[in-house]
N, CA, C and O atoms as a MOPAC input file, in Angstrom:
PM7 MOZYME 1SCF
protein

 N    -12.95400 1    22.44200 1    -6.63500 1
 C    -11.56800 1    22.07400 1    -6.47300 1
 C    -11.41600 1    20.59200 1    -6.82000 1
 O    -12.38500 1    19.87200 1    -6.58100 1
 N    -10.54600 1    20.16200 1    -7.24300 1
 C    -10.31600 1    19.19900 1    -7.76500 1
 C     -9.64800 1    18.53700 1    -7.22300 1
 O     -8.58700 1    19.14200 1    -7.07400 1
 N     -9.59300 1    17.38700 1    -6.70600 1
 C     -8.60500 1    16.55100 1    -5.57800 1
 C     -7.68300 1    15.37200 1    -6.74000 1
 O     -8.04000 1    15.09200 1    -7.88500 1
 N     -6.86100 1    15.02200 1    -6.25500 1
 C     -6.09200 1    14.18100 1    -6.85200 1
 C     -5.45100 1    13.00000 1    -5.94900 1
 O     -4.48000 1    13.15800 1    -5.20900 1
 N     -5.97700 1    12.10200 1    -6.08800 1
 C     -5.66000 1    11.25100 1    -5.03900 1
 C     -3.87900 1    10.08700 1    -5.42700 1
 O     -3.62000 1     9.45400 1    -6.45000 1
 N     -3.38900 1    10.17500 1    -4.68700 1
 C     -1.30600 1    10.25700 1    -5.31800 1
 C     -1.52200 1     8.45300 1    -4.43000 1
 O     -0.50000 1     7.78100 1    -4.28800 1
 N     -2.48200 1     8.05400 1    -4.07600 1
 C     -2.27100 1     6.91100 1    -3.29700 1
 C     -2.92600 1     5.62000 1    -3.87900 1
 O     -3.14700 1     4.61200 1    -3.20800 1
 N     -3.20100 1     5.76300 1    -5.16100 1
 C     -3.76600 1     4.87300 1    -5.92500 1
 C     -2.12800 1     4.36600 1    -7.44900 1
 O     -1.73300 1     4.91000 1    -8.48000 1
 N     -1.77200 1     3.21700 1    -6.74500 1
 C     -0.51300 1     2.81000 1    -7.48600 1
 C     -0.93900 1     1.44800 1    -8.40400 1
 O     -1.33700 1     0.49800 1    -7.73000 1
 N     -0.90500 1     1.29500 1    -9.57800 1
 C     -0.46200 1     0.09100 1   -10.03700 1
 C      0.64400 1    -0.13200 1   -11.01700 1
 O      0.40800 1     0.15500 1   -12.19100 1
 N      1.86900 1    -0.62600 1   -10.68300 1
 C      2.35400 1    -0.87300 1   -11.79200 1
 C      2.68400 1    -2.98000 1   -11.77300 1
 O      2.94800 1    -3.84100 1   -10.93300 1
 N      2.47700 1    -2.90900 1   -13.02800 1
 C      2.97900 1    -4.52000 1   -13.30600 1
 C      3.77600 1    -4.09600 1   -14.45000 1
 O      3.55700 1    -3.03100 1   -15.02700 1
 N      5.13100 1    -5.29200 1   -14.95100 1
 C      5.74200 1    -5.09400 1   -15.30800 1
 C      5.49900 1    -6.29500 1   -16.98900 1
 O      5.41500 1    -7.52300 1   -16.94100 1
 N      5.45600 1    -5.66800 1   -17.93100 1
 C      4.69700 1    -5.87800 1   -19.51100 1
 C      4.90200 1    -7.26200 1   -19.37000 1
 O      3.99800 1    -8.03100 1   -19.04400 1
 N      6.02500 1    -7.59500 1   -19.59500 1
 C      6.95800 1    -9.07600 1   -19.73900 1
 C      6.31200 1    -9.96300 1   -18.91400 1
 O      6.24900 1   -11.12800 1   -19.30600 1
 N      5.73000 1    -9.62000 1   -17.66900 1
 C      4.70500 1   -10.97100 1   -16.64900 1
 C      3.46000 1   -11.14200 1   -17.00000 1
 O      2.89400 1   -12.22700 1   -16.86900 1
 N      2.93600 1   -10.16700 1   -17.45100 1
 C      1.66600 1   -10.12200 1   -17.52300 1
 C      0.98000 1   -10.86800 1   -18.58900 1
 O      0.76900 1   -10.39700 1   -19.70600 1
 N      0.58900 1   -12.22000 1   -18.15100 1
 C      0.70100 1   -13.35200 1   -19.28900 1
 C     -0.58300 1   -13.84600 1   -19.30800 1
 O     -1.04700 1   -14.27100 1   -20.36600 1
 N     -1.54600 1   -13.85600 1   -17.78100 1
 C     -3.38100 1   -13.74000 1   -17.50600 1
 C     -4.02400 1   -12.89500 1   -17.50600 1
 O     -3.73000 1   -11.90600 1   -16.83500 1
 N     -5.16000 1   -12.94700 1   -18.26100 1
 C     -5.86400 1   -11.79200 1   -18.88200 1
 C     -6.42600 1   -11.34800 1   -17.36600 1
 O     -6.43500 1   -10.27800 1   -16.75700 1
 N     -6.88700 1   -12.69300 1   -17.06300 1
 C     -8.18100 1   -12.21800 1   -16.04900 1
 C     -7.43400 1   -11.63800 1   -14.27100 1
 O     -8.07000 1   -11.11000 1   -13.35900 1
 N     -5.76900 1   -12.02700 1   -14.30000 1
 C     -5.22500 1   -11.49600 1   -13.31400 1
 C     -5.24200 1    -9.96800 1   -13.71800 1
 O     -6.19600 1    -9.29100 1   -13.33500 1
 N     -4.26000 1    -9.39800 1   -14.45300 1
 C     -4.62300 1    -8.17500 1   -15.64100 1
 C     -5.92300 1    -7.41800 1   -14.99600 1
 O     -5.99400 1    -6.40600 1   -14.29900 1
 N     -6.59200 1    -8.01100 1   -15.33400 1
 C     -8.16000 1    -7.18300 1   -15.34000 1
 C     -8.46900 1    -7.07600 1   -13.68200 1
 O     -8.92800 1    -6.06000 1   -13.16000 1
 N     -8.20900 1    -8.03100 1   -13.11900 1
 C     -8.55100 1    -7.88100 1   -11.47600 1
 C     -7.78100 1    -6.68400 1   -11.22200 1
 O     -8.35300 1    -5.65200 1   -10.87100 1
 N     -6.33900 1    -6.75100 1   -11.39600 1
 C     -5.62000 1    -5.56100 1   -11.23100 1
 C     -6.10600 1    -4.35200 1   -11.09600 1
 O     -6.19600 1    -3.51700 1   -10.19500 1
 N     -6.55800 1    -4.50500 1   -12.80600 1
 C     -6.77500 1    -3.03100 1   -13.14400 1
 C     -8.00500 1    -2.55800 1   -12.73500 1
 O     -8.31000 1    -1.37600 1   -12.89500 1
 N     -8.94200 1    -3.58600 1   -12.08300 1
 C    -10.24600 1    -3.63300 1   -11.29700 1
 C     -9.89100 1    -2.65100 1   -10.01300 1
 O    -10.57700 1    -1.68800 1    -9.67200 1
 N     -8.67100 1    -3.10300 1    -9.37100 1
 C     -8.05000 1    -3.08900 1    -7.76300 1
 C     -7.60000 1    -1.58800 1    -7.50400 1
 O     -7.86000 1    -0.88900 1    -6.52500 1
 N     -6.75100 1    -1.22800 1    -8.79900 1
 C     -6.46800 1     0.11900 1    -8.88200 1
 C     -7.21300 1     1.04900 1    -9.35400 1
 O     -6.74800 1     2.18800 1    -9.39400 1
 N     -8.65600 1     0.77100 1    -9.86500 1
 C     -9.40500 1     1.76600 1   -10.40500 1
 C    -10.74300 1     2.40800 1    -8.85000 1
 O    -11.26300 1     3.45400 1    -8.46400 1
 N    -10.71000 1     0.81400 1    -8.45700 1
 C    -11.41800 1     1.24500 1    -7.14800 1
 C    -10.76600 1     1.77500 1    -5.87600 1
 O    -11.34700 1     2.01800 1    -4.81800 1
 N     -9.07300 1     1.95900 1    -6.22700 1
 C     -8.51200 1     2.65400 1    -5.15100 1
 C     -7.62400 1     2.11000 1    -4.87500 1
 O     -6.70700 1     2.90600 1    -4.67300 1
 N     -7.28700 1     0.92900 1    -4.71200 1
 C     -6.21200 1    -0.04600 1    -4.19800 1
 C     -4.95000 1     0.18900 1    -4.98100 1
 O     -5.00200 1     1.06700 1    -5.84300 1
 N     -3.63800 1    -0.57600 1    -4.77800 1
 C     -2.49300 1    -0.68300 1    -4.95100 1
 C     -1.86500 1    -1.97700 1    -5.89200 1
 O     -1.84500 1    -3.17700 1    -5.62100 1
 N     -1.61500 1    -1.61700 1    -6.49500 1
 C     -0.97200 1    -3.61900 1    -7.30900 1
 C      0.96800 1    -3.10700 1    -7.39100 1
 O      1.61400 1    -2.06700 1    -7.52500 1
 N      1.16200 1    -4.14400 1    -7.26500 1
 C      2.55300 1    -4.15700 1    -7.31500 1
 C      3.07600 1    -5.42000 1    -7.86600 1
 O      2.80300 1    -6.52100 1    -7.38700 1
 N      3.93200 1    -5.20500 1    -9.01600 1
 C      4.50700 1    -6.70100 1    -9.38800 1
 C      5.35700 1    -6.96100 1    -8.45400 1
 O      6.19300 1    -6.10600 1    -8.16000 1
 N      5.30700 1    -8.50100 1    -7.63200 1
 C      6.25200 1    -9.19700 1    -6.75800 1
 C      7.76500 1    -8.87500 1    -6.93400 1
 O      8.64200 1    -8.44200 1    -6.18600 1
 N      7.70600 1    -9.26300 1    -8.22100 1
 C      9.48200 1    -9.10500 1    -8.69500 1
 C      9.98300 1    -7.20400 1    -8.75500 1
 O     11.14000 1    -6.79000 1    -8.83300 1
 N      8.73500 1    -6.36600 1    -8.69000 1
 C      9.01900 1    -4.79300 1    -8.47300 1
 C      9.46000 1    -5.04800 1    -7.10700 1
 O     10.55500 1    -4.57700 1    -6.79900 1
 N      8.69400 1    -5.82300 1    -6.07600 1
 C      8.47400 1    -5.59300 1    -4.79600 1
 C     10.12000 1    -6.11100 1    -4.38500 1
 O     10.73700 1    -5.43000 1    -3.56600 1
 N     10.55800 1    -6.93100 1    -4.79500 1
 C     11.77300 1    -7.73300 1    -4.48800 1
 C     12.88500 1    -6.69400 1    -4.98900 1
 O     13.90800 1    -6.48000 1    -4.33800 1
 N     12.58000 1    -6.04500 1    -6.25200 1
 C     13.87700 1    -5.31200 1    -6.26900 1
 C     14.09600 1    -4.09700 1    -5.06900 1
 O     14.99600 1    -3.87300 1    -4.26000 1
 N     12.89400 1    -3.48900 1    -5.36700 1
 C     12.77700 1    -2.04300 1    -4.30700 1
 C     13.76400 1    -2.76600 1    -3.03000 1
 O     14.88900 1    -2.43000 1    -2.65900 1
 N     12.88300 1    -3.86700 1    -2.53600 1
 C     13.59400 1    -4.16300 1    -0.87100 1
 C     15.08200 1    -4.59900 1    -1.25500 1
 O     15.95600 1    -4.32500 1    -0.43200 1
 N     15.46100 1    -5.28300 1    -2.48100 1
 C     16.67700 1    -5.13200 1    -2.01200 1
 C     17.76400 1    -4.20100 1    -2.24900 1
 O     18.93800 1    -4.26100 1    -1.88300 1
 N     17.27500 1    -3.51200 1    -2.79000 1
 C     17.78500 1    -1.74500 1    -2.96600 1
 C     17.23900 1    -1.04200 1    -0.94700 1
 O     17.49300 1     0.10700 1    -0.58600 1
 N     16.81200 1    -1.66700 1    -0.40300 1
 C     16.63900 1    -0.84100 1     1.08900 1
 C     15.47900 1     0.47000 1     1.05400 1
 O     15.39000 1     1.36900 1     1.89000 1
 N     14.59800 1     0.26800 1    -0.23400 1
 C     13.44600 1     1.50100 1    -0.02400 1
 C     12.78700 1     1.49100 1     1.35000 1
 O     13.06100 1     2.53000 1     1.95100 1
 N     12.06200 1     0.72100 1     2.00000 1
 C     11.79400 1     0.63800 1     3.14600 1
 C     12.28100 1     1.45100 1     4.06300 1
 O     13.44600 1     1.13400 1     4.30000 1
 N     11.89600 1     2.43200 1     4.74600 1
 C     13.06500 1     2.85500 1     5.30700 1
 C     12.79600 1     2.87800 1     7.11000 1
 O     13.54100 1     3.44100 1     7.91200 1
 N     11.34000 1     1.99300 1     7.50100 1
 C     11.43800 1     2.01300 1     9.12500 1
 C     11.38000 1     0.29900 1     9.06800 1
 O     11.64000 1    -0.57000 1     8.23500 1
 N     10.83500 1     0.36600 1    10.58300 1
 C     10.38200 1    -1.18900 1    11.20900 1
 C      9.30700 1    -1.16600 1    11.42600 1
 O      8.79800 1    -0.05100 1    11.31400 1
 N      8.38000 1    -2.31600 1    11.84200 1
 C      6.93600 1    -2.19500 1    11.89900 1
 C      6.94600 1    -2.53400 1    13.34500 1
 O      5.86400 1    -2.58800 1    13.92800 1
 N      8.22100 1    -2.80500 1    14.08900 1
 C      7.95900 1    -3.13500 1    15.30900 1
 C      7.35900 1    -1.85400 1    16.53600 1
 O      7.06400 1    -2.03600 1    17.71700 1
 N      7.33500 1    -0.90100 1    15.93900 1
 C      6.62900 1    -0.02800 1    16.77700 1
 C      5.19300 1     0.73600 1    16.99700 1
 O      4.75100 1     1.57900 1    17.77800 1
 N      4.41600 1    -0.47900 1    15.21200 1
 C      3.42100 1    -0.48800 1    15.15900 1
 C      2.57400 1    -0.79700 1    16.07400 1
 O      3.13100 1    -1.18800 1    17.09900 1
 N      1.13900 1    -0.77400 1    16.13200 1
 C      0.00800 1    -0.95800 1    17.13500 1
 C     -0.74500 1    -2.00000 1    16.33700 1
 O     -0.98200 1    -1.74100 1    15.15800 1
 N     -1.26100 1    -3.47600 1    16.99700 1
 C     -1.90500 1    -4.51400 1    16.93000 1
 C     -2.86700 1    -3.87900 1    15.49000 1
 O     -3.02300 1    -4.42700 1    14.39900 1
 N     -3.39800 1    -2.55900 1    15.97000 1
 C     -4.25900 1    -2.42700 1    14.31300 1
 C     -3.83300 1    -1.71400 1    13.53400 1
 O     -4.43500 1    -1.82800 1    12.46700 1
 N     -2.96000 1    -0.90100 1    13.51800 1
 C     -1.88200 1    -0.54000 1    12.58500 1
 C     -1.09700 1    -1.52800 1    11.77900 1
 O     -0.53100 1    -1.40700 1    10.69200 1
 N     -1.20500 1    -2.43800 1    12.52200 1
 C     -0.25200 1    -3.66300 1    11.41300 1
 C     -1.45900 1    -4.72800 1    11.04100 1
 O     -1.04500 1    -5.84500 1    10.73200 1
 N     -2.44700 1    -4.60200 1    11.03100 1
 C     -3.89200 1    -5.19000 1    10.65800 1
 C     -4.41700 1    -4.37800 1     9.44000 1
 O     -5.34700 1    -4.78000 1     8.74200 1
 N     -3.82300 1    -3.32500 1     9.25400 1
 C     -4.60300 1    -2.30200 1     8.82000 1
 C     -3.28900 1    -2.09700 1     7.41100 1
 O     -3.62000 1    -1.90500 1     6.24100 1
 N     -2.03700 1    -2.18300 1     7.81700 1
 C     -0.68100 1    -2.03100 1     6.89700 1
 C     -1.32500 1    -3.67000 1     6.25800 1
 O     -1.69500 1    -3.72400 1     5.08500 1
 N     -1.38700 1    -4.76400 1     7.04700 1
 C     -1.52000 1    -6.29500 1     6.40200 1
 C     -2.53500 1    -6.01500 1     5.44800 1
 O     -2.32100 1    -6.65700 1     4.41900 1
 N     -3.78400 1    -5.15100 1     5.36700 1
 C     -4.56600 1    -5.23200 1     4.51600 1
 C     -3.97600 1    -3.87200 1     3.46800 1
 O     -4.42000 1    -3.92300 1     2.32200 1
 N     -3.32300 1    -3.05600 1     3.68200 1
 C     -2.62900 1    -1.94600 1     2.53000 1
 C     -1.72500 1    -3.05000 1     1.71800 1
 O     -1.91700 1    -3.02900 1     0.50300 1
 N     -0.58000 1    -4.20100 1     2.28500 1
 C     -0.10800 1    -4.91600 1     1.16500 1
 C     -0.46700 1    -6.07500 1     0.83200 1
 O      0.27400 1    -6.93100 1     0.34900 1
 N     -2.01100 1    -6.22100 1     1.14400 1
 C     -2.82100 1    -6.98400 1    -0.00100 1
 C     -3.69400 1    -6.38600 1    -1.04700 1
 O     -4.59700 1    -7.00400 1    -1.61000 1
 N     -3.18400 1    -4.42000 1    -1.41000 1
 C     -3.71300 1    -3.98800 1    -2.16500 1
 C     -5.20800 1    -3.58800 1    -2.07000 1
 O     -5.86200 1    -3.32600 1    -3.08000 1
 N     -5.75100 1    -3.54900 1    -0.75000 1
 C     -7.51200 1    -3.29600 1    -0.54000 1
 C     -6.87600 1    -1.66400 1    -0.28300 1
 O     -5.75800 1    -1.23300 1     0.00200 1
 N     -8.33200 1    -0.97400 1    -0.56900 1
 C     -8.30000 1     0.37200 1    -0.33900 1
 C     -8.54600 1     0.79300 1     0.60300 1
 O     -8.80600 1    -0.03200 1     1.47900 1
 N     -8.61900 1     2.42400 1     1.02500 1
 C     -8.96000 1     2.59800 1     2.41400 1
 C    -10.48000 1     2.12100 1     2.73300 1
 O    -10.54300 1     1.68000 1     3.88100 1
 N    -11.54000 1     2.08800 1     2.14800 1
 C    -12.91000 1     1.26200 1     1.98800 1
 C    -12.88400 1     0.07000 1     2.46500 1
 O    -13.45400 1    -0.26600 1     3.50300 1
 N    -12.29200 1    -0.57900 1     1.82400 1
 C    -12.49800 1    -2.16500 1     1.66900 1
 C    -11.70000 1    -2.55700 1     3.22800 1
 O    -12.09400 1    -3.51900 1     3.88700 1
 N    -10.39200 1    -1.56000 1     3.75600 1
 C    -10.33900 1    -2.29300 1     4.51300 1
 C    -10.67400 1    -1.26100 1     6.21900 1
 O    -10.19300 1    -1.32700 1     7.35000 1
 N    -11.48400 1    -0.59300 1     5.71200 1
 C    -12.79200 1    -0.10000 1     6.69300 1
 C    -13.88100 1    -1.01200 1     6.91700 1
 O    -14.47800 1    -1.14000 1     7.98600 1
 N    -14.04800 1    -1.47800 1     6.12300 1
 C    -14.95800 1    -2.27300 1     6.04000 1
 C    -14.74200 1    -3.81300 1     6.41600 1
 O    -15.65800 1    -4.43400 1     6.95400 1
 N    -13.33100 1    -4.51100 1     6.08100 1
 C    -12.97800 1    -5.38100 1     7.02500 1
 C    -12.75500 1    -5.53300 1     7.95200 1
 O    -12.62300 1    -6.68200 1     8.37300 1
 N    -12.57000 1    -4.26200 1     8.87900 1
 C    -11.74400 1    -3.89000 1     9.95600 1
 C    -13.21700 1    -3.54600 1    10.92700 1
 O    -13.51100 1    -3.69400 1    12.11400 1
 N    -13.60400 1    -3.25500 1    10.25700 1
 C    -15.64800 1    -2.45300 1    11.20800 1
 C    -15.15300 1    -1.16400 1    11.10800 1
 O    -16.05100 1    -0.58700 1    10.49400 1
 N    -14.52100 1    -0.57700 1    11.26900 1
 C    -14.02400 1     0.79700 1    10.94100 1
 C    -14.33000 1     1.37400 1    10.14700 1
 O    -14.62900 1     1.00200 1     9.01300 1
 N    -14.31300 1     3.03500 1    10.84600 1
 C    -14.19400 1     3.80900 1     9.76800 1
 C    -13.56900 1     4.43300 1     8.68200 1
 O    -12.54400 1     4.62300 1     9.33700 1
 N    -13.29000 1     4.92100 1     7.58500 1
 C    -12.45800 1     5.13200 1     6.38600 1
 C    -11.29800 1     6.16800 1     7.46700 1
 O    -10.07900 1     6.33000 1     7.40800 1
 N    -12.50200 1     6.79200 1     8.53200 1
 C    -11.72000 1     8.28200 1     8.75700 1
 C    -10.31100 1     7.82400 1    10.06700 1
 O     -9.26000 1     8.30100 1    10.49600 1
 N    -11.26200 1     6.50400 1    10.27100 1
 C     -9.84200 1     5.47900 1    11.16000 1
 C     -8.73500 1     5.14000 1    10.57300 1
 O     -7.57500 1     5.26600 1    10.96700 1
 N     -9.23800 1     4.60900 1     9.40700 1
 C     -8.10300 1     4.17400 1     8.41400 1
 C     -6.84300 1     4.79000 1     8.33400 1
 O     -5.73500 1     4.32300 1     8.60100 1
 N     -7.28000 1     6.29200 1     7.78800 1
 C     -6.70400 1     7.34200 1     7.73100 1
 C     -5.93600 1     7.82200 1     8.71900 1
 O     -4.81200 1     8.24600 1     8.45200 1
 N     -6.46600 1     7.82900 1    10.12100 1
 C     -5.65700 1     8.14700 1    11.19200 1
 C     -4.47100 1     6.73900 1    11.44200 1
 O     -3.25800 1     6.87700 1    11.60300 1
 N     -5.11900 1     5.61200 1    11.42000 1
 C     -3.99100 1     4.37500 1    11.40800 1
 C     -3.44700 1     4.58100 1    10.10600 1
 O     -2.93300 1     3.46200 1    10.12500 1
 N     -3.13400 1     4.98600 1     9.08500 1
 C     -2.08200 1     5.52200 1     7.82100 1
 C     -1.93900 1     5.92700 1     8.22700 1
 O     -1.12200 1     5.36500 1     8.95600 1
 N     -2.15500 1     7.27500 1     8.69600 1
 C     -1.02400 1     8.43300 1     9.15800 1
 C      0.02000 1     8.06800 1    10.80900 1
 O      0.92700 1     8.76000 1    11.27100 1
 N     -0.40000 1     7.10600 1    11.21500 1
 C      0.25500 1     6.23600 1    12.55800 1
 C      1.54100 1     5.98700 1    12.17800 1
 O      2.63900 1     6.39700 1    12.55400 1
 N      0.95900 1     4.81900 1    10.90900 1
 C      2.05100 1     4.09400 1    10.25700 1
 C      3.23900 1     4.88900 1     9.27500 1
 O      4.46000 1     4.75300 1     9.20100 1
 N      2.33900 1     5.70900 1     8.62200 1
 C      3.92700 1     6.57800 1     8.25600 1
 C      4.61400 1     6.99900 1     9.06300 1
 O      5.80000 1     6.80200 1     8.80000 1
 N      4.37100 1     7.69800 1    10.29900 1
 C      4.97700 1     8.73500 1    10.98300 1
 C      6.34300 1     7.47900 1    11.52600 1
 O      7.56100 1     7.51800 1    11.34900 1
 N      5.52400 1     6.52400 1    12.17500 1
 C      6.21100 1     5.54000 1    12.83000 1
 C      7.71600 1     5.12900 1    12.03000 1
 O      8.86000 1     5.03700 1    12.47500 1
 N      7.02000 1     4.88400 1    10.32900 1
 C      8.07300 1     4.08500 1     9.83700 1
 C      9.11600 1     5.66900 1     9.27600 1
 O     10.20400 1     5.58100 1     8.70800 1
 N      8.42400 1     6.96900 1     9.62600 1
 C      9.55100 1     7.47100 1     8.91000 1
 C      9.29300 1     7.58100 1     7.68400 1
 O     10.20700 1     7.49900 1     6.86300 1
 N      7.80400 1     7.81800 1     7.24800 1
 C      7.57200 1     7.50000 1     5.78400 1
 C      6.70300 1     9.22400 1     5.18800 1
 O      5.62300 1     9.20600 1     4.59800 1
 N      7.52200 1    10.64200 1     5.53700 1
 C      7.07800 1    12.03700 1     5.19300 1
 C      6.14000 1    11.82900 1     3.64900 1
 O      6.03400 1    10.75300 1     3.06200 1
 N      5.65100 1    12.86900 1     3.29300 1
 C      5.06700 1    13.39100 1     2.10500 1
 C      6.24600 1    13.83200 1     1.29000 1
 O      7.12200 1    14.63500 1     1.61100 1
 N      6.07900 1    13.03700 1    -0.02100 1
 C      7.08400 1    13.39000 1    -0.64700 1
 C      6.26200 1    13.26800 1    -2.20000 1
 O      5.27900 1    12.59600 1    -2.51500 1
 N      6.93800 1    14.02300 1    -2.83800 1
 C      6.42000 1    13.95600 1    -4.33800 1
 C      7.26100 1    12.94200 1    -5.23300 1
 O      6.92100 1    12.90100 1    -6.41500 1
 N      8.19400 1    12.20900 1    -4.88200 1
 C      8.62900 1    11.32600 1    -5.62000 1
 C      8.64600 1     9.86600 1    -5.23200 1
 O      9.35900 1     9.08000 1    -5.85600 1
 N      7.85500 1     9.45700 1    -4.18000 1
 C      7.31800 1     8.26300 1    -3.19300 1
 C      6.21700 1     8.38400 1    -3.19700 1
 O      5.49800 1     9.37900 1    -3.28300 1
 N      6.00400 1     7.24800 1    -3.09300 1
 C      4.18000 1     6.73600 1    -3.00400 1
 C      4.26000 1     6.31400 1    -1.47100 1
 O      5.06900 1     5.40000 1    -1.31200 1
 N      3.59000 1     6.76800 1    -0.21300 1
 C      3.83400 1     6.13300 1     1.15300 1
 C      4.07300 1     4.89900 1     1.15400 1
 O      5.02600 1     4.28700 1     1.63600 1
 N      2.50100 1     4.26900 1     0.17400 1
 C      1.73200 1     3.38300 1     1.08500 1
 C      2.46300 1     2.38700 1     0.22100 1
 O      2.35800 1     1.23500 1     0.64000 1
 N      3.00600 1     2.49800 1    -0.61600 1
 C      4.39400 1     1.77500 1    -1.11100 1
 C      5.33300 1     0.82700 1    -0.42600 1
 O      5.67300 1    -0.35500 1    -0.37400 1
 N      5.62600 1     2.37600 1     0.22200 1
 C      6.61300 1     2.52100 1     1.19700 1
 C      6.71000 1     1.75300 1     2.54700 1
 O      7.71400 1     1.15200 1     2.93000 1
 N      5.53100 1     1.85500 1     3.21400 1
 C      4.91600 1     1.21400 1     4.26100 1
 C      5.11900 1    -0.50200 1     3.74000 1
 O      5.96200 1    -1.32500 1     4.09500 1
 N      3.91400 1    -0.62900 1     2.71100 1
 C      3.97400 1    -2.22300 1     2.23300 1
 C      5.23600 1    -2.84200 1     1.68100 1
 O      5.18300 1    -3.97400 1     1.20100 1
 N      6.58100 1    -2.03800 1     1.73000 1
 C      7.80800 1    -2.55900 1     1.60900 1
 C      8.27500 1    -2.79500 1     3.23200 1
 O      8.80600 1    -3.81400 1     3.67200 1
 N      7.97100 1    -1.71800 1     3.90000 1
 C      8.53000 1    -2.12900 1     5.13800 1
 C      7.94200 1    -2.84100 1     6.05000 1
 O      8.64800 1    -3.12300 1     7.01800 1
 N      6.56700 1    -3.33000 1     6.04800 1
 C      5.77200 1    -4.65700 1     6.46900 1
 C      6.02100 1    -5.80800 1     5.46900 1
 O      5.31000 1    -6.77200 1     5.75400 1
 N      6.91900 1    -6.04800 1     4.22900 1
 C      7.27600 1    -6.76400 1     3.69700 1
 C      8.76400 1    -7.49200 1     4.09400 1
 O      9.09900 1    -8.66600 1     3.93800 1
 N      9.47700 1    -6.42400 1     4.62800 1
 C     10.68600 1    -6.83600 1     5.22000 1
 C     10.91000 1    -7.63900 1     6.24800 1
 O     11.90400 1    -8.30300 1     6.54100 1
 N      9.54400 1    -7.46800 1     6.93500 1
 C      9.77200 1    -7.49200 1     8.49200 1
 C      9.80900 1    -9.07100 1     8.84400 1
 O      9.97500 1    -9.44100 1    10.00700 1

């Protein structure tokens, strides 16, 4: 069976992308799992209101754990910052969606979603 993992995002937008070696970290970040987002993507989404909870009902490592999802580390990397396990990770993601209101959807990326609404806050 073949898994497909829907939580690995990068987009940057052609027109910024002006350093090779930022470029390449990127595409480093999203190949090992992580998330990239151009700033100026990130600014439009929020002010269009994608976000759609608060983080104030997060838990001390739920928002340790969201702080390291919108610096783009993967569930690994920030298992591994955290001493945790990947399979923690996972249960603190699934915390943080439920919290912010952030369902399975096929036309949203969560963890997007999440790192817009720990961006707002």
């Amino acid at each position: 069976m073949r898994r497909t993992r829907v939580d690995i995002v990068g987009y940057l937008l052609k027109d910024r992308v002006t350093d090779t070696a930022q470029f390449v970290d990127a595409v480093r970040r999203v190949a090992a799992g992580g998330t990239v987002m151009d700033p100026q993507v990130i600014s439009r989404l929020l002010s269009r209101g994608e976000a759609r909870g608060t983080t104030d009902s997060l838990t001390g490592r739920e928002r340790d754990v969201l702080e390291l999802m919108a610096a783009g580390r993967s569930n690994a990397a920030i298992a591994s910052a955290l001493h945790i396990s990947e399979s923690a990770v996972a249960k603190h993601t699934a915390g943080i969606f439920a919290k912010l209101g952030i369902g399975p959807s096929a036309d949203d990326n969560r963890r997007v979603l999440a790192v817009l609404a720990y961006l707002k806050r």
